[in-house]
py3Dmol code that shows the C-alpha trace and the ligand (Angstrom):
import py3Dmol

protein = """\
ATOM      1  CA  UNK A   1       9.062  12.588 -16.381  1.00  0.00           C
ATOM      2  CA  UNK A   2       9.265  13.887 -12.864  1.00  0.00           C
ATOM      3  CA  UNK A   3      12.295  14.176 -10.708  1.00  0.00           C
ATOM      4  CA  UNK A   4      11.210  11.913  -8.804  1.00  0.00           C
ATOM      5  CA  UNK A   5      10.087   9.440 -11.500  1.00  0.00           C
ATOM      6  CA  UNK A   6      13.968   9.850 -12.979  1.00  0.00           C
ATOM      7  CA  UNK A   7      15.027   8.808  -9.512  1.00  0.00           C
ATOM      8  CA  UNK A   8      12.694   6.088  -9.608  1.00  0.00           C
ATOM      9  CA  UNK A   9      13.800   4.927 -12.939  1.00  0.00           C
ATOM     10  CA  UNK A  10      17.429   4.936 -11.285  1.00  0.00           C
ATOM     11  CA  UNK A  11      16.632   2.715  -8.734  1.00  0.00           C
ATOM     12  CA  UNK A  12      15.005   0.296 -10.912  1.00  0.00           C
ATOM     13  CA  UNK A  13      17.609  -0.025 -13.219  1.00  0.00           C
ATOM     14  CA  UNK A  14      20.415  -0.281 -10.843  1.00  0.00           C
ATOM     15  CA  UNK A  15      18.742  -2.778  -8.857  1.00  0.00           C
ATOM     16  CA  UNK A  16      19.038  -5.102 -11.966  1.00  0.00           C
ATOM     17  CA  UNK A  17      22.510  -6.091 -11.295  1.00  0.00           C
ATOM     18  CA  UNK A  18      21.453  -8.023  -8.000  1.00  0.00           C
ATOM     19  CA  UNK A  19      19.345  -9.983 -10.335  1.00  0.00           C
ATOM     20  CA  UNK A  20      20.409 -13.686 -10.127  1.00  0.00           C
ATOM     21  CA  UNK A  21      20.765 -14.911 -13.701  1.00  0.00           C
ATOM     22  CA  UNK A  22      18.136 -18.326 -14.401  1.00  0.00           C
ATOM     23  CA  UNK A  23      16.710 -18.256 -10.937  1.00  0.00           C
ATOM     24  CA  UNK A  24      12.995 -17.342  -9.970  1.00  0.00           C
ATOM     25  CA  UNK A  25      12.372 -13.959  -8.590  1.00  0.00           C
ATOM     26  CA  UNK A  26       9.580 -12.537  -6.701  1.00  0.00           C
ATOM     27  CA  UNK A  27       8.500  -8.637  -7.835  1.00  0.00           C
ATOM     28  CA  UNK A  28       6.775  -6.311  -6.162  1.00  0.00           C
ATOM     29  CA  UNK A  29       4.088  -3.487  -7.205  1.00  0.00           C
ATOM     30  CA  UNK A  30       4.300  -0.039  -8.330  1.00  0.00           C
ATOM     31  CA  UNK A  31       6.084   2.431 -10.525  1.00  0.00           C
ATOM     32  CA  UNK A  32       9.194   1.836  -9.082  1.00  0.00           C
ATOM     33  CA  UNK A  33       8.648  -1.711 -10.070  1.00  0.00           C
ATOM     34  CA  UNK A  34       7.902  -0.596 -13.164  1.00  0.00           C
ATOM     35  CA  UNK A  35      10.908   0.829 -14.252  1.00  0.00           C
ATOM     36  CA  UNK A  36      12.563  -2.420 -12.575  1.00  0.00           C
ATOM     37  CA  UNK A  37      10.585  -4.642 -15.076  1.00  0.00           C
ATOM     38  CA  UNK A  38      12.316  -2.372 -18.211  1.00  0.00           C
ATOM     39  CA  UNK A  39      15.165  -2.421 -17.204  1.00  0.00           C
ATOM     40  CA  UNK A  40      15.463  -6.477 -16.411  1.00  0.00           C
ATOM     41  CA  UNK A  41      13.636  -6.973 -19.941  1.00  0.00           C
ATOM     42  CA  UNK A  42      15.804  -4.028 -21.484  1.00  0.00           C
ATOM     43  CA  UNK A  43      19.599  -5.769 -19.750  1.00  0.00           C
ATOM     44  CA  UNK A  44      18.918  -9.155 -21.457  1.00  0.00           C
ATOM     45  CA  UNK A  45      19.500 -10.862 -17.972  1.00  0.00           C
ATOM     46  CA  UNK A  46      17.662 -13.905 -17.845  1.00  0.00           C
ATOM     47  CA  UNK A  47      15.303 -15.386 -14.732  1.00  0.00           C
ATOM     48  CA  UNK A  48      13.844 -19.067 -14.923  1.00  0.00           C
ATOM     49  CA  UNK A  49      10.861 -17.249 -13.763  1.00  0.00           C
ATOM     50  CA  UNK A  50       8.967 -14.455 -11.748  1.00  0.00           C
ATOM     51  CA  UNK A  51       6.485 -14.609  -9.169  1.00  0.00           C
ATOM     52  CA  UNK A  52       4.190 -12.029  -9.246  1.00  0.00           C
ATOM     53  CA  UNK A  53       2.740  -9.678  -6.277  1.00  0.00           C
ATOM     54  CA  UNK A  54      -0.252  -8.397  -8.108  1.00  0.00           C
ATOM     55  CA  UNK A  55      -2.431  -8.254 -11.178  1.00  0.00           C
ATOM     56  CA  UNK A  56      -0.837  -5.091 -12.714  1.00  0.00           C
ATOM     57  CA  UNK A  57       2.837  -6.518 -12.222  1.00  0.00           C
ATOM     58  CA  UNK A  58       1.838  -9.528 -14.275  1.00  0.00           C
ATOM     59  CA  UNK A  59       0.572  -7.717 -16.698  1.00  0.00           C
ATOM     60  CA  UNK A  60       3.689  -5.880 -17.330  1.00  0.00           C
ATOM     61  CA  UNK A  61       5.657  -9.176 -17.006  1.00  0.00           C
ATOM     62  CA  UNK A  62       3.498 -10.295 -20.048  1.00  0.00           C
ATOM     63  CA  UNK A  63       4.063  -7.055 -21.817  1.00  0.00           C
ATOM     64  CA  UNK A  64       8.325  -7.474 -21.069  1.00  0.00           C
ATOM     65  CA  UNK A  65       8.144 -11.101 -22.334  1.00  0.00           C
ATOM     66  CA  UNK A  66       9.788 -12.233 -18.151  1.00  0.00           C
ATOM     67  CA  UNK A  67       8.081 -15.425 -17.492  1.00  0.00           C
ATOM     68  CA  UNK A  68       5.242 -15.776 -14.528  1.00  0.00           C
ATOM     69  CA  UNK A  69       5.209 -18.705 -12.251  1.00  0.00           C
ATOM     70  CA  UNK A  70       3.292 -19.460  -8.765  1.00  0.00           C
ATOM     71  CA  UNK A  71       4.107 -19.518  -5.933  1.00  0.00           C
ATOM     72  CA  UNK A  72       2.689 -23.264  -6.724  1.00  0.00           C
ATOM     73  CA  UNK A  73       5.348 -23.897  -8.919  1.00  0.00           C
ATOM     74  CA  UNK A  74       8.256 -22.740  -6.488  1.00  0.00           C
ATOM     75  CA  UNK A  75       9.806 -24.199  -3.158  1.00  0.00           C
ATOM     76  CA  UNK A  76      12.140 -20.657  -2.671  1.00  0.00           C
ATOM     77  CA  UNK A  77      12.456 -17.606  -4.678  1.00  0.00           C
ATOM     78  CA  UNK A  78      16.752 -16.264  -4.845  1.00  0.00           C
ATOM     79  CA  UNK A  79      15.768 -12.725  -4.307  1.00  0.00           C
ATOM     80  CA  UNK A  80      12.413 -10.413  -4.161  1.00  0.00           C
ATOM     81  CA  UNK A  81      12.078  -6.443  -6.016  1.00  0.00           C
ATOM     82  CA  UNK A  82      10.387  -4.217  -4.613  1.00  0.00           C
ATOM     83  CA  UNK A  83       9.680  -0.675  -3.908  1.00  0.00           C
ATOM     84  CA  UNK A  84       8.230   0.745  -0.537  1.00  0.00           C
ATOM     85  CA  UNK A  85       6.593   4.294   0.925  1.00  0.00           C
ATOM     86  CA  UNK A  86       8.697   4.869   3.292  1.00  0.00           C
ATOM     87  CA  UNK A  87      11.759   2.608   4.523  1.00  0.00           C
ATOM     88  CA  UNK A  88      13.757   3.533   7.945  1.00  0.00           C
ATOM     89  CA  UNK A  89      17.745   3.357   8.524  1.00  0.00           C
ATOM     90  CA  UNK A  90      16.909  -0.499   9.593  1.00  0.00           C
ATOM     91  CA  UNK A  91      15.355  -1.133   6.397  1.00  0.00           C
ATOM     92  CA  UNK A  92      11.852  -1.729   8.360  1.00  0.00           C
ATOM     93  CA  UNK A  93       9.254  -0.547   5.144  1.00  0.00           C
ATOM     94  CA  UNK A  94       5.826   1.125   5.187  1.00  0.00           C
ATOM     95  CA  UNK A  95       4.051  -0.879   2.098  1.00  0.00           C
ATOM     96  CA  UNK A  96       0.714  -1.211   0.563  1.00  0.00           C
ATOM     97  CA  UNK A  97       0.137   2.483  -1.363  1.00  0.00           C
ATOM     98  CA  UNK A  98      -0.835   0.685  -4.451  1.00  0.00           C
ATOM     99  CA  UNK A  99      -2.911  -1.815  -1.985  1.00  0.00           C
ATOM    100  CA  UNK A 100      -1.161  -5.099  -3.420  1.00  0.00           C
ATOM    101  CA  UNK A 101       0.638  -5.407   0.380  1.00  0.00           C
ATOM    102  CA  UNK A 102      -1.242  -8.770   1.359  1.00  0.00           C
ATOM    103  CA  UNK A 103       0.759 -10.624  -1.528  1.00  0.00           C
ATOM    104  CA  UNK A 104       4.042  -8.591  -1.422  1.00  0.00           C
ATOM    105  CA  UNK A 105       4.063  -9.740   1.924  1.00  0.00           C
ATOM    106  CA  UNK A 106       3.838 -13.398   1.200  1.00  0.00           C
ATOM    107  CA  UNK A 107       5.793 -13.185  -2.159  1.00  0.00           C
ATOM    108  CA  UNK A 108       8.770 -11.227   0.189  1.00  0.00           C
ATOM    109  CA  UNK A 109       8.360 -14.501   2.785  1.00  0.00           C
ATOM    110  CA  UNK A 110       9.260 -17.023   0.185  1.00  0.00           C
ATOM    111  CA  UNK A 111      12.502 -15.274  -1.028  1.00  0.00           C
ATOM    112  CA  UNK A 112      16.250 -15.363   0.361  1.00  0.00           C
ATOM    113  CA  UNK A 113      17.014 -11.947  -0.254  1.00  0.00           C
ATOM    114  CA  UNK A 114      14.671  -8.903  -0.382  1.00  0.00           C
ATOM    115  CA  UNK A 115      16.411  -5.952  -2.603  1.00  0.00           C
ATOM    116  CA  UNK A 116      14.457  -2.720  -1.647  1.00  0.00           C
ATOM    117  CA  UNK A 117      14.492   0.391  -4.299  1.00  0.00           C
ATOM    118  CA  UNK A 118      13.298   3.742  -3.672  1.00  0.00           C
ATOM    119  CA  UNK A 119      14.323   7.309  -4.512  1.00  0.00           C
ATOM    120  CA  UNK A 120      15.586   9.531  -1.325  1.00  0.00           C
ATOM    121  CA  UNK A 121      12.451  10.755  -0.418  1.00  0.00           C
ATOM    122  CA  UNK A 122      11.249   7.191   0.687  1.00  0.00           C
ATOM    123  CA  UNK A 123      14.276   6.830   3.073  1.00  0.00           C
ATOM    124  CA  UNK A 124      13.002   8.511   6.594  1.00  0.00           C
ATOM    125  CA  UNK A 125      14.593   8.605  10.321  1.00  0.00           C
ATOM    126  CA  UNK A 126      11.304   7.646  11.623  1.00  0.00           C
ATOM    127  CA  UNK A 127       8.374   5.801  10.125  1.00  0.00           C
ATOM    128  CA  UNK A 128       4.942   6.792  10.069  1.00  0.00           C
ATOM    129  CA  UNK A 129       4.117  10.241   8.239  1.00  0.00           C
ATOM    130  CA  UNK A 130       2.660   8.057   5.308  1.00  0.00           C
ATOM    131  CA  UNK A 131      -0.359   6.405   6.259  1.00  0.00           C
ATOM    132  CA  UNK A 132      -0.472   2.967   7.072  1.00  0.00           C
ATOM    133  CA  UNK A 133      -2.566   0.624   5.071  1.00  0.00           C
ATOM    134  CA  UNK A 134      -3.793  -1.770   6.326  1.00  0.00           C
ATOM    135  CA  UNK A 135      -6.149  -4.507   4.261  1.00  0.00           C
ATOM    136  CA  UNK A 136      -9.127  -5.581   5.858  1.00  0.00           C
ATOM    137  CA  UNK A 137     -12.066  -7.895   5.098  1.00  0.00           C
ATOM    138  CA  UNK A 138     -14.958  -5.656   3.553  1.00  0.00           C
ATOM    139  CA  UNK A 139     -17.335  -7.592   6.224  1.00  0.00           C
ATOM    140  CA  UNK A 140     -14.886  -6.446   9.133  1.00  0.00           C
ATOM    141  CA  UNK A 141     -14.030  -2.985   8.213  1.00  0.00           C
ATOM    142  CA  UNK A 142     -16.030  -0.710  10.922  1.00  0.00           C
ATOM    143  CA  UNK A 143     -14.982  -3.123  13.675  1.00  0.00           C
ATOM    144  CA  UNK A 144     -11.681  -2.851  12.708  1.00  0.00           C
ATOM    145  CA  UNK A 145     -11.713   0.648  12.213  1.00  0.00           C
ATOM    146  CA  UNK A 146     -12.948   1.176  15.838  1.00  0.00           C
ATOM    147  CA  UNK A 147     -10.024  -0.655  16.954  1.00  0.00           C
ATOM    148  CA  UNK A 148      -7.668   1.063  15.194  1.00  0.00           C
ATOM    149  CA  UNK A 149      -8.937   4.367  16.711  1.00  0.00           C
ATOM    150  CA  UNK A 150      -8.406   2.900  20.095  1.00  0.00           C
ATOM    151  CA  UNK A 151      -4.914   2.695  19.406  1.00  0.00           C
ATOM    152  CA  UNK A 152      -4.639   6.285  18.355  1.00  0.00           C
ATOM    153  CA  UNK A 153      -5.081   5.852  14.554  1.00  0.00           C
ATOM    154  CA  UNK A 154      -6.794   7.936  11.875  1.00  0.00           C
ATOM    155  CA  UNK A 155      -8.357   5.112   9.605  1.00  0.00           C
ATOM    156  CA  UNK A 156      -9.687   6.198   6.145  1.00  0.00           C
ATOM    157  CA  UNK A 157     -10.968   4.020   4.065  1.00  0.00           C
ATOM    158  CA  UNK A 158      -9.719   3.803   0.376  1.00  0.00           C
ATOM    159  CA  UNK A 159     -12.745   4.801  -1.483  1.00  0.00           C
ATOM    160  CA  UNK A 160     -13.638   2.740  -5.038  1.00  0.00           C
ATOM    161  CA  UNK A 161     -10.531   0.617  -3.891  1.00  0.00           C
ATOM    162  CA  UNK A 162     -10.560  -3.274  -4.061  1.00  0.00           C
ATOM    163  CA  UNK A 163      -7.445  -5.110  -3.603  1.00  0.00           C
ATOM    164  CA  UNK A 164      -6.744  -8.314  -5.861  1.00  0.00           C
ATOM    165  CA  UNK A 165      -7.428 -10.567  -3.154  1.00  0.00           C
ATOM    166  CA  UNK A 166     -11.211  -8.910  -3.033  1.00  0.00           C
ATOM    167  CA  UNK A 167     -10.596  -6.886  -0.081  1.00  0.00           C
ATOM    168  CA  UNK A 168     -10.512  -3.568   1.202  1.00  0.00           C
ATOM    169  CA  UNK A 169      -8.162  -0.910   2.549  1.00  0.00           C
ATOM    170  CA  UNK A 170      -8.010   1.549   5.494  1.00  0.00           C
ATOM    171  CA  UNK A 171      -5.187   3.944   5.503  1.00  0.00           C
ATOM    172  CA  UNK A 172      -4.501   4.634   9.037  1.00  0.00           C
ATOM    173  CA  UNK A 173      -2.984   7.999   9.623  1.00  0.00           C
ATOM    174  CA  UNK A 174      -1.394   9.232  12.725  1.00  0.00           C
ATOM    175  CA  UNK A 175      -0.141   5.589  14.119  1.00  0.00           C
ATOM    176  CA  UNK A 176       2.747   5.495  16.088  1.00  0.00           C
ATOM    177  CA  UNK A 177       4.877   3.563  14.370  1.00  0.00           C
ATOM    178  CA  UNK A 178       8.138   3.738  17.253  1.00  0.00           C
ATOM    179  CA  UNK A 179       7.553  -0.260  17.756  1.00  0.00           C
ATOM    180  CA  UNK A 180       6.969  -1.739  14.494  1.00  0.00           C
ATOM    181  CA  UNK A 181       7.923  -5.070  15.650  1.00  0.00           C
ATOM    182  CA  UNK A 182       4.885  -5.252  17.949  1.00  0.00           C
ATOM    183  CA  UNK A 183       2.845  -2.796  15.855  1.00  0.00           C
ATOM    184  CA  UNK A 184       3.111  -5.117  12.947  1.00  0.00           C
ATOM    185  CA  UNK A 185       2.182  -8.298  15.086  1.00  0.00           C
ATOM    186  CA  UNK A 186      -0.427  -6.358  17.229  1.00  0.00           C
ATOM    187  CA  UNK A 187      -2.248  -5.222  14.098  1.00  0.00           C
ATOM    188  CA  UNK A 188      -2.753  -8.868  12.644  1.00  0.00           C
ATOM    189  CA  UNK A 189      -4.659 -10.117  15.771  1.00  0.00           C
ATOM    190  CA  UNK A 190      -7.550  -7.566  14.900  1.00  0.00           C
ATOM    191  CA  UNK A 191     -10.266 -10.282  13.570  1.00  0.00           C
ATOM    192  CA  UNK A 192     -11.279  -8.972  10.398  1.00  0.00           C
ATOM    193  CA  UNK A 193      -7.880  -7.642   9.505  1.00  0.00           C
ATOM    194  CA  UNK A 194      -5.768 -10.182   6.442  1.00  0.00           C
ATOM    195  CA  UNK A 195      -2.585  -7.929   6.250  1.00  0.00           C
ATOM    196  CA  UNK A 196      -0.919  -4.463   7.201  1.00  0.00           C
ATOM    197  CA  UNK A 197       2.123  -2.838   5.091  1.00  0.00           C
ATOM    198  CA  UNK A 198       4.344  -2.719   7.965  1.00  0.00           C
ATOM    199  CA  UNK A 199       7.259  -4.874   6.859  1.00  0.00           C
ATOM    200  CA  UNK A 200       9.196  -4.400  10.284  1.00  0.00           C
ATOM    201  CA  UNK A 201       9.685  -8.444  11.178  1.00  0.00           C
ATOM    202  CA  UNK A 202      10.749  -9.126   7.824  1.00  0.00           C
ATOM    203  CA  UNK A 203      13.011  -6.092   6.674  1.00  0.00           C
ATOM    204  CA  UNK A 204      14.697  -5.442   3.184  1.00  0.00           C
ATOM    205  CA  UNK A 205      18.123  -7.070   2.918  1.00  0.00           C
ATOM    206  CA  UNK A 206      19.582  -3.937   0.379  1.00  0.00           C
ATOM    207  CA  UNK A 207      18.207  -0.629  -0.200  1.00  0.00           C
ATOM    208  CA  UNK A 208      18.863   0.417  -3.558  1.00  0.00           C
ATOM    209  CA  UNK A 209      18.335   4.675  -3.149  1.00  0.00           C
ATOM    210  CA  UNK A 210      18.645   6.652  -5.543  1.00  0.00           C
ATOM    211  CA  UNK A 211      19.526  10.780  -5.381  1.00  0.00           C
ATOM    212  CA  UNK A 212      19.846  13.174  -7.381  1.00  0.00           C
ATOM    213  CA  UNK A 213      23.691  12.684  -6.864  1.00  0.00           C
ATOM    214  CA  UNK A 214      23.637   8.899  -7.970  1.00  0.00           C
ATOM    215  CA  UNK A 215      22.399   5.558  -6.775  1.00  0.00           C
ATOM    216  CA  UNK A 216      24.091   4.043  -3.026  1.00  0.00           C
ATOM    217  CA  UNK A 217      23.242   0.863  -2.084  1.00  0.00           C
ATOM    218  CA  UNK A 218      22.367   0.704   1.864  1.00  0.00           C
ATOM    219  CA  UNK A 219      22.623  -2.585   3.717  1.00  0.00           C
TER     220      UNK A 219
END
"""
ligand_1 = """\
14
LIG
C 2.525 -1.296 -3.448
C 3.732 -0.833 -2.698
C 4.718 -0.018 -3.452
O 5.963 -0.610 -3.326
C 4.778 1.365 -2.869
O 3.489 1.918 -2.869
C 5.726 2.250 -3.678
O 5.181 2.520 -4.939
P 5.909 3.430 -6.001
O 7.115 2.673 -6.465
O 4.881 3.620 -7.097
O 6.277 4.736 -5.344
O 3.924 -1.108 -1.547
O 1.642 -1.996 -2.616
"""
view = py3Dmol.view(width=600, height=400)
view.addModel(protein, "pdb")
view.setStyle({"model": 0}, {"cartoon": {"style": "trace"}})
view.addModel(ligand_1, "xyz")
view.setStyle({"model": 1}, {"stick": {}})
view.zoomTo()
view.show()
């Protein structure tokens, strides 16, 4: 295990205690996630249910024995898990590097309380050195790419990479990210783009971060 994984598994772990016991949950993607999912299944905590942001989180649901519902089967989630690629003193996120941001996004909307984790290399002054993904309909994706150019991007598109929702994703590098508000709602007007990972209108509630020199919880 890397450093960074151990800081990872941390997170994950301590971010079990804002669990609320037999309510549904929403969880995000990822490894971070992944260690989240142990340790829930590992603390005996109990959930009526968990909705789920992506294929591979449900299948480690089913592997952990934590129920799945829908979002179907829900009116409100209590609270939402989730890591993020980079998240900014305002708990504004960069999301989407394992490409499952459309329904993290929509999963995140339907919960009361969004609980960040992420080890201290995640938590940045200023947003934008990871790319930006941004999912776009496979029909769409030069268009959009030219537009995204035009407003100073770098778009590359994930090669071999199809989200769960059957579409595809650019990572933008080199976006200003200084206005994510706007950014974030500018983005979505571009016909032929369904979602981007900035997660600046809807921020995380806690940050769960974990260093090397133990876990703080930023609010
Ligand atoms: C997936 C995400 C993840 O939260 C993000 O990529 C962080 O992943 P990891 O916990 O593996 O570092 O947004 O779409």
């Amino acid at each position: 295990m890397t450093a960074q994984d151990d800081l990872k598994r941390m997170a994950g772990a301590k971010a079990v205690e804002f669990v609320p016991e037999n309510e549904y949950i929403g969880i995000g993607t990822g490894s971070t996630v992944n260690y989240f999912i142990q340790a829930l299944a590992a603390s005996g905590k109990t959930v009526k249910g968990a909705v789920s942001s992506s294929n591979a989180t449900s299948a480690m649901l089913e592997k952990y024995g934590i129920p799945e519902v829908t979002l179907s089967d829900v009116v409100r989630l209590s609270a939402y898990f989730d890591g993020a690629d980079e998240v900014n003193h305002s708990l504004q996120m960069v999301k989407g590097g394992g490409g499952a941001l459309l329904r993290e996004k929509i999963v995140a909307s339907a919960s009361d309380l969004f609980v960040c984790m992420a080890d201290e290399s995640k938590y940045v002054a200023r947003l934008g050195k990871f790319p930006l993904p941004v999912e776009v309909v496979p029909h769409a994706r030069s268009l959009v790419a030219r537009q995204l150019l035009k407003l100073g991007g770098q778009p590359q598109l994930r090669v071999g990479f199809t989200t769960d929702s059957g579409n595809e994703i650019l990572d933008v590098a080199d976006m200003d990210l200084s206005r994510p508000l706007t950014l974030e709602d500018e983005l979505n007007k571009i016909p032929g783009v369904v979602e981007n990972g900035l997660f600046a209108r809807h921020t995380a509630d806690i940050l769960v971060l974990a260093r090397p020199s133990g876990v703080e919880i930023v609010r």
